[in-house]
C-alpha positions in Angstrom: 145.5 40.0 127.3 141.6 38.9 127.8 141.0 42.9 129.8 142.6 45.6 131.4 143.2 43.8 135.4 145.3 41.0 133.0 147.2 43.2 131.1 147.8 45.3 134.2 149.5 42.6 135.5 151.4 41.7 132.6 152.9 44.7 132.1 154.1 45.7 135.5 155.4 42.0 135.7 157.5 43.0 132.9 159.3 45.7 134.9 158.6 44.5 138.4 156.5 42.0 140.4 153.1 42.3 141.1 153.5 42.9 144.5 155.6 46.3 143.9 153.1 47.8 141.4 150.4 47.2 143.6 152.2 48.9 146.6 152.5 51.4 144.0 148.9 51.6 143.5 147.7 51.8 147.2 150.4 54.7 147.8 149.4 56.7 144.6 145.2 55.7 145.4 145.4 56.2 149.4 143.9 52.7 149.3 144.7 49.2 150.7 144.2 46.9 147.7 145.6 43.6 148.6 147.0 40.4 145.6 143.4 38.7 146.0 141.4 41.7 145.1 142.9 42.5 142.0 142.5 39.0 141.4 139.1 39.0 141.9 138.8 41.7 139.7 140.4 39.9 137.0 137.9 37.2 137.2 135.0 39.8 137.3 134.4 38.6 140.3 134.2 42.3 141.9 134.6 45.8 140.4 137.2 48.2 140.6 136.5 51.7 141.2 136.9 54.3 138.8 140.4 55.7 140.2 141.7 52.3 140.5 140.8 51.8 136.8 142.1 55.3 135.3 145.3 53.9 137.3 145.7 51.0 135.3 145.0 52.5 132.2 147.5 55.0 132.4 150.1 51.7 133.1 148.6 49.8 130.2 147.5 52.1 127.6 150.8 53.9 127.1 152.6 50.3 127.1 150.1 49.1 124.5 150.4 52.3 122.2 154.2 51.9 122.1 154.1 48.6 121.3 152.0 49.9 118.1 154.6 52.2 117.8 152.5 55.6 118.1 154.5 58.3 119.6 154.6 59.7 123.2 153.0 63.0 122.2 150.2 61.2 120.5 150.1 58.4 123.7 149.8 61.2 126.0 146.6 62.5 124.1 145.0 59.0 123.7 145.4 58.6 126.9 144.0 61.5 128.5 140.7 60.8 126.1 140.1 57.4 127.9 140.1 58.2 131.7 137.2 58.0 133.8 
């Protein structure tokens, strides 16, 4: 995973499809993100805002920590230390 927008999508492509997690994102955001922008912010070729990056971390990070196997309690603290 080469940043955050890739690994985004490699971990909700592990439960679902892209398309679904970012439906996901536009409900839980109030915003209308569409396949190409998230692409575009994988390639750096645009930024995503703040909320749309605290939304991806707290998809990846938690994943991430697990897979390290650091505990839920101790994932929930990380986390909350890394939002925007």
């Amino acid at each position: 995973m080469s940043n955050l927008i890739t690994a985004y999508i490699e971990v909700v492509n592990q439960a679902s499809t892209l398309a679904v997690a970012l439906r996901e994102m536009n409900n839980a955001l109030g915003t209308r993100h569409t396949h190409s922008r998230i692409r575009e912010w994988e390639r750096g070729d645009r930024l995503p805002t703040a909320m749309a990056i605290n939304y991806m971390l707290s998809i990846v990070l938690p994943v991430l920590l697990a897979d390290e196997g650091i505990s839920k309690k101790r994932r929930l603290s990380i986390l909350g230390k890394c939002l925007l």
